[in-house]
N, C-alpha and C positions, 0 to 999 in steps of 0.2 A: 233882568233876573236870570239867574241860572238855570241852568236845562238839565235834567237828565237821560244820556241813551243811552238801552240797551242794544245791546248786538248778540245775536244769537243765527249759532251756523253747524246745519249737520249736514252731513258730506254726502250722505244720498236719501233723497228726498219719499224714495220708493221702501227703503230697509228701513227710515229712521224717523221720529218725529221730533218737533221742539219744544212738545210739552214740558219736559223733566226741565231743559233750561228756562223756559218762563215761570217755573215754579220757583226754583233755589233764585233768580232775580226778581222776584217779588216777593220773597218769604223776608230775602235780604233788604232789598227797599220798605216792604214795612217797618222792618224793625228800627229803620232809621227813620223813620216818616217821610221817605221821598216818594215823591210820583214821577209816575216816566212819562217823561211828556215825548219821545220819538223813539221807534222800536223800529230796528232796521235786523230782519229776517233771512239770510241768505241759506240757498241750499246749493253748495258746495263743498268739493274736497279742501282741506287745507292741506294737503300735499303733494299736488300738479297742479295747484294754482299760485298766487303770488298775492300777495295783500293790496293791490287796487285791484285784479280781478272782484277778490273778497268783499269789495266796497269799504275796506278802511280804511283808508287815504281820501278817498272822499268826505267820510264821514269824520274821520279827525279833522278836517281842510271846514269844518259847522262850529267845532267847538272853539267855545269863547273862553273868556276867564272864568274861574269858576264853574265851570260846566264839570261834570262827572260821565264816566261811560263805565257802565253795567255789564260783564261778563261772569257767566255762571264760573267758569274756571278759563286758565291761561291758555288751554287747546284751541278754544275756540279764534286765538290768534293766528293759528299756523301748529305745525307740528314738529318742521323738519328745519328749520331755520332758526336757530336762537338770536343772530345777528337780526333779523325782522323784527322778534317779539322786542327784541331790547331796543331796534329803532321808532319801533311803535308806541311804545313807554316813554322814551327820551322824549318823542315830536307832542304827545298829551302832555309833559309835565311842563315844558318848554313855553306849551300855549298858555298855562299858567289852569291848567284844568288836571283831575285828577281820576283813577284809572281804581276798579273797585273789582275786586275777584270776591265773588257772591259766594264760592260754594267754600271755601277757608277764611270767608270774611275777612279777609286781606284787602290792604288801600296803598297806591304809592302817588304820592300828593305832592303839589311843587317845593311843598318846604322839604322831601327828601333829595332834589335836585344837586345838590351837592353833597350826597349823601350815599354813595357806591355801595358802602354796606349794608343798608336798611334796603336798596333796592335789590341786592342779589340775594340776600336774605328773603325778604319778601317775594322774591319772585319762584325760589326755593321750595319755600312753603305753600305755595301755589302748584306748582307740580309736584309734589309731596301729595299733598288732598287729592289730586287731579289720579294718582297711582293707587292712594291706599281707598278713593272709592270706585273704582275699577276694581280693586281685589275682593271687596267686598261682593263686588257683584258678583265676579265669577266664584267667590265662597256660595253668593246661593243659590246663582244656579246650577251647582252642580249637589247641592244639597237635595235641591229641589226635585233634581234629574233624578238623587239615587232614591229619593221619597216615592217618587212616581214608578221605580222598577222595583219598589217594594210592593208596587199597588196600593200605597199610602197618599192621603192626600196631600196636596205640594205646597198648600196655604191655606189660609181662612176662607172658610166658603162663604159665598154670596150673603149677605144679608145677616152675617154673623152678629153673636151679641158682647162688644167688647168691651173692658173697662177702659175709660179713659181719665186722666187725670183731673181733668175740667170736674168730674162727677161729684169731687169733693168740694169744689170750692159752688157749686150749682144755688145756693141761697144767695150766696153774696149774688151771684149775677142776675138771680132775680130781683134780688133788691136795687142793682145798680141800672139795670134796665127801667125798673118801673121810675126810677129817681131822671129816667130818662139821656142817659150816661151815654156816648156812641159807642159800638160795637167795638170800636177802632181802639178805643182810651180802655175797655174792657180788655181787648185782645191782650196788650198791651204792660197793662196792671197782671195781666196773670201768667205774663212771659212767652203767649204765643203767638202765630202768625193767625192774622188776621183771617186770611182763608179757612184756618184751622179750627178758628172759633166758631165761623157760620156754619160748619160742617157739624159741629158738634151743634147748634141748634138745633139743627134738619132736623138731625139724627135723635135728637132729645123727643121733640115735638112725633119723629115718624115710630119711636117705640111705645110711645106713652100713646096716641092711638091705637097700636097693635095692641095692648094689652089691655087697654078698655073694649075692643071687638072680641077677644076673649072672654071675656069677663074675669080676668086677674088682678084688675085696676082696682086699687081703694084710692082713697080721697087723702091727699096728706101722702101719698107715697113720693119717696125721692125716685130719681133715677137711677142711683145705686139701686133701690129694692125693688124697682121696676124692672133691672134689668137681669137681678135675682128670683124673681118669680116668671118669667119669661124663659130663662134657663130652666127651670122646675119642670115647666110644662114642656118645655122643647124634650126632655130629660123620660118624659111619661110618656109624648106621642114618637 
């Protein structure tokens, strides 16, 4: 059976963590129904190191045919070597296994093996995402910075009460629940990451109490007007 690994690697383990890339490779293996069966962690530079420092030559030297390996974006290869990234590609598609960039949802698979332009295209597009969500970042942090020297707040406070899209479709998944449906086939049916859905239970279940210890709560209230009448009174005290 085939396997899937993710690799995920931040380059100092003191400054950085690897939440954000366990997120986008799981956001992205949900969406495909895969499970990760081996996750290989490294905290490392990818630029005064070499790619078996990194443990990928090892961990390519695992995969079989059919196997997949899960990276949030193409950095995570190396940074300063493009001859590496593209020998690291070559020796995956070679083994007859294929190479998945999570965060552009990009794939380069052994049927592109003779296929030069699908792979530099796609590898393209892969640093491309890898840039234009790095600009994004530094767009808000520095939004955030000039919020904060307004004496403005820099984002949503703590425990905030916010629309989410799930709010509208909220009957059907009670009714798909009680019909006894998994979380996973809901997530799924309503186009989001699975993660994304249990959050928005919590969070359904942790307002609809706050507002009955208020006493705001009627009976038959959705969580659109739960979370309208919650605002009312946030709005009063």
């Amino acid at each position: 059976m085939a396997k899937n690994y993710a690799y995920i690697r931040v380059s100092d383990k003191h400054k950085q963590t690897s939440n954000a890339q366990y997120k986008i490779i799981n956001k992205y293996a949900e969406s495909l129904g895969l499970i990760i069966n081996e996750t290989l962690d490294i905290k490392m530079s990818g630029s005064s190191t070499n790619k078996e420092e990194r443990g990928l030559i090892s961990l390519i030297e695992k995969m079989k045919i059919g196997d997949r390996l899960l990276v949030s974006d193409i950095e995570r290869l190396g940074r300063d070597s493009v001859s590496d990234i593209f020998e690291i590609i070559t020796r995956i598609i070679n083994i007859g296994a294929s190479i998945h960039f999570c965060l552009p949802g990009e794939k380069i698979t052994p049927d592109h093996k003779n296929d030069l332009a699908i792979i530099f295209t796609t590898i393209g597009k892969a640093f491309a995402a890898q840039d234009f969500s790095k600009q994004r970042s530094l767009k808000a942090s520095a939004a955030a910075k000039r919020r904060q020297e307004q004496g403005l707040s820099a984002g949503r406070s703590k425990g905030a009460v916010i629309k989410s899209k799930l709010d509208a479709h909220e009957k059907s998944i009670i009714f798909w629940l009680h019909q006894e449906m998994s979380k996973l086939e809901i997530s799924k049916r309503l186009g989001v990451a699975n993660s994304t859905f249990h959050l928005w239970l919590d969070r359904r279940d942790e307002l609809i109490c706050l507002a009955r210890d208020l006493n705001i709560y009627k009976n038959s209230m959705s969580i659109s007007e739960v979370k309208e009448a919650l605002k009312k009174h946030n709005r009063r005290v």
